[in-house]
N, C-alpha and C positions, 0 to 999 in steps of 0.2 A: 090636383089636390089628392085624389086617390092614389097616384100614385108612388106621394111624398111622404102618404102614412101611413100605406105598405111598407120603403123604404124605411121608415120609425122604426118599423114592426121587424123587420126585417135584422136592422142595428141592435135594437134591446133583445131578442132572440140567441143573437150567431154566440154572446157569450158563455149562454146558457146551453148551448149545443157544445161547444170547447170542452164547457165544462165539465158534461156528459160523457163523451169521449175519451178523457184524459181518465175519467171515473173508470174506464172500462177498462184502459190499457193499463193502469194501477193496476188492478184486480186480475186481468192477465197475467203480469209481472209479478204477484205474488201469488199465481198459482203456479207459475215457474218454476219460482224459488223454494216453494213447499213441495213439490215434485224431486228437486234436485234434493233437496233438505232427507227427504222421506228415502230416495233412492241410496243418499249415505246409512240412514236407521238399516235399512236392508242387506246391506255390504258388510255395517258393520254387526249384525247379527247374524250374517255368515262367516264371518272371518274374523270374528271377534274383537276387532280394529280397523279406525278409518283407513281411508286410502291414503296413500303416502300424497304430498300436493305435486309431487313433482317425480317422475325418474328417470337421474343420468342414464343411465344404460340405454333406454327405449327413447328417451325424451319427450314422454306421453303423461299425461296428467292426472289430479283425480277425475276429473271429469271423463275422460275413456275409460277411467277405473270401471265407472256405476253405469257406463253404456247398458247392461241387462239389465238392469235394475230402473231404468225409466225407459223401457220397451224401446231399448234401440237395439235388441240383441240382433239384427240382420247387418246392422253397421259393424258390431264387435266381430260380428266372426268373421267379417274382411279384413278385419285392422290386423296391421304385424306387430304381435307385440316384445319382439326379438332385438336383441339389439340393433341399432339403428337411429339413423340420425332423422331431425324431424321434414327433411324434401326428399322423402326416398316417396317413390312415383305415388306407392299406394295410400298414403298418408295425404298427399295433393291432392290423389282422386278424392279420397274419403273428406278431406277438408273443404271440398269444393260442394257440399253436402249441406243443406243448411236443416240445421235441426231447432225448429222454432223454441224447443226449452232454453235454448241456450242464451235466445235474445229480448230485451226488452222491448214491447209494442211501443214504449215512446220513445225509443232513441233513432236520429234520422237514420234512414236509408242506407248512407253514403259512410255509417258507424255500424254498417249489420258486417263488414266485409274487413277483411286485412288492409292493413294500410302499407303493407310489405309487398314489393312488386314481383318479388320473387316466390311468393303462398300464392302460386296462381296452377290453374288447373284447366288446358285449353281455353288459354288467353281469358280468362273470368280468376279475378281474386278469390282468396278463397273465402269461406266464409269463418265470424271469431264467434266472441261468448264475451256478456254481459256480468256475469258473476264469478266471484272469485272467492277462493278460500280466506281463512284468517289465519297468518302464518305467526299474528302476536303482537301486542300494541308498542311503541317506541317512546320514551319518555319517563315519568316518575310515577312510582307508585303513588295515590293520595293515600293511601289506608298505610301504608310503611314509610314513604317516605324514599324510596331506595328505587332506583333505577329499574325497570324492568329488564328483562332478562335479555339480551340481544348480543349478536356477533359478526363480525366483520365489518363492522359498519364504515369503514374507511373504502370499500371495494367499491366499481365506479359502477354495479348495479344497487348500489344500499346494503349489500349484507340482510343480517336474516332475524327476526325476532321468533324467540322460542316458548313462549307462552301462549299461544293461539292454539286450539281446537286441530287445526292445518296446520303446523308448524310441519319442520323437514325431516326427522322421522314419524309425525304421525302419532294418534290418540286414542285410546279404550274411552269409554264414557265413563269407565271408573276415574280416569283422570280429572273429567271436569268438577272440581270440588270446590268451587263458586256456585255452581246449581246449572242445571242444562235451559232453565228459564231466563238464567240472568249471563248467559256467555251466545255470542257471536258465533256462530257456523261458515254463515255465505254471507257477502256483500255484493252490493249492486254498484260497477263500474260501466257507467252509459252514458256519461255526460258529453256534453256537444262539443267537436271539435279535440278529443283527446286523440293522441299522432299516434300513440306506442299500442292499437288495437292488433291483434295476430293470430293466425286459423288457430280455431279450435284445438286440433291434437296438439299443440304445441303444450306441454307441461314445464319442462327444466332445461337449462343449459348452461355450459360451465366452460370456459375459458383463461386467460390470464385475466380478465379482469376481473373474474372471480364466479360469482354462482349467480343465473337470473331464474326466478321462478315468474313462469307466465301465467299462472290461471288461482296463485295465489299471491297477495300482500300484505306486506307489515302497515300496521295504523302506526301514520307519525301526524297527518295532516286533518285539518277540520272536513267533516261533511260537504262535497262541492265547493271545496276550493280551490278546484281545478288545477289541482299540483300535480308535474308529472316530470320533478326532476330527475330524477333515479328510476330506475324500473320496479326497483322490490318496493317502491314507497309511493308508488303513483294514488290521489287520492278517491277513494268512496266517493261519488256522487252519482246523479241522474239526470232526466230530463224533468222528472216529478217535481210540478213545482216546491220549493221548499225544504226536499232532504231526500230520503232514498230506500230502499228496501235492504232489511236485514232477513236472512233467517238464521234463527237460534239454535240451538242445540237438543231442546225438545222439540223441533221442525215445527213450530211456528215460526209466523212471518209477522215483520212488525214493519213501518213507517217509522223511522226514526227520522227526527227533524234537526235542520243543518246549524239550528241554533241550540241542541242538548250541550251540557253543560261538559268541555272538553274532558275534564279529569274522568266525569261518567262513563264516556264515549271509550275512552283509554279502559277502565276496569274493565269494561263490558265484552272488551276483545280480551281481555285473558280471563285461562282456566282453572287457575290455582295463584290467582295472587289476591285471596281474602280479604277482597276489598268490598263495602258494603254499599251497596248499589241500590240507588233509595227512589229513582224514578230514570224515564226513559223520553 
């Protein structure tokens, strides 16, 4: 008998321990994101402007952009940031480097790593990144009516939207004139089982089939709906039960849930399309 109502005890317990847990890796996961969030405020009150999301030339991202700026400056001044494609040796080494801001505590293990066989660095994959820039929402304005602003979208990575914070030249905060409370920074790509994960320095790349940006995407899909047709259009989700981490443009971090109302979701990632944004 004792040992059946331990077992009780033990059942009504383990949910509340789950739940504890996931509490904590939340809260990790947005102190990540407010870290990254804060190391762009940093960059860009040195250099007056974000980091570009992506560079042909180096093919290195924003995220090596703000390496000093979230205390990895011993990573940055190994990096080449010379022209160069993204398997030149030193870039493997450095991606085989796991820098815990880069990943969500709740996404599995087997999601911390490249899923590319060729990002390996003495036979170990290398390791990616959980957040990703806003390169600009895809779809219709609701406040106009009128298409948001996007290009190439026939190319078989999705082409590029140009109203995001992240877009592919890159943003002043004078730009965001929607409010830096009510526009999109970072987003959280962690969710289970997405195939197109790829080491960290990995920023841009550009071929005939057109341009892919890896550590930023355009919003065309709902919150965790585990979309990952195209690569510039792969979707926003997590492990979090229910929706995902944003951070904003004044580097707070928000939960936004996977059931916010799409047209919202769509304003929220752009900077300058005057749309008025009435909850979250």
């Amino acid at each position: 008998m004792l040992i059946a109502i331990i077992g009780i005890l033990i059942a009504l317990l383990l949910p509340a321990v789950q739940a504890a847990r996931e509490a904590a890796r939340r809260s990790q996961c947005s102190n990540n994101l407010k870290q990254l969030a804060l190391g762009l405020h940093v960059y860009h009150d040195t250099y007056k402007i974000f980091p570009l999301p992506g560079m042909l030339a180096n093919q290195l991202g924003w995220n090596v952009s703000i390496l000093p700026q979230i205390e990895q400056t011993t990573i940055a001044q190994q990096m080449n940031y010379n022209a160069g494609s993204w398997n030149m040796p030193i870039k493997l080494q450095l991606g085989a480097v796991k820098i815990q801001t880069f990943l969500c505590p709740s996404a599995f293990a087997s999601d911390e790593r490249s899923k590319n066989s060729q990002e390996a660095w003495q036979n170990q994959l290398c390791y990616t990144i959980h957040y990703y820039g806003i390169l600009g929402p895809l779809g219709t304005n609701p406040q106009t009516n009128q298409p948001f602003d996007c290009a190439n979208l026939t190319e078989q990575f999705g082409g590029e939207c140009r109203q995001g914070v992240m877009w592919q030249y890159s943003s002043r905060m004078a730009d965001v004139i929607d409010g830096t409370s009510n526009t999109y920074l970072l987003g959280e790509i962690s969710w289970r089982d997405m195939t197109k994960y790829r080491m960290w320095p990995r920023g841009k790349f550009q071929d005939s089939r057109g341009t892919l940006y890896l550590v930023a995407k355009n919003i065309e899909f709902p919150i965790n709906s585990n979309n990952e047709t195209k690569w510039n259009m792969i979707a926003f989700g997590s492990n979090h039960p229910g929706g995902a981490k944003f951070a904003m443009c004044d580097a707070s971090v928000r939960f936004v849930s996977q059931t916010i109302d799409f047209g919202i979701y769509l304003a929220t990632a752009s900077r300058n399309g005057s749309e008025v944004v009435t909850q979250q």
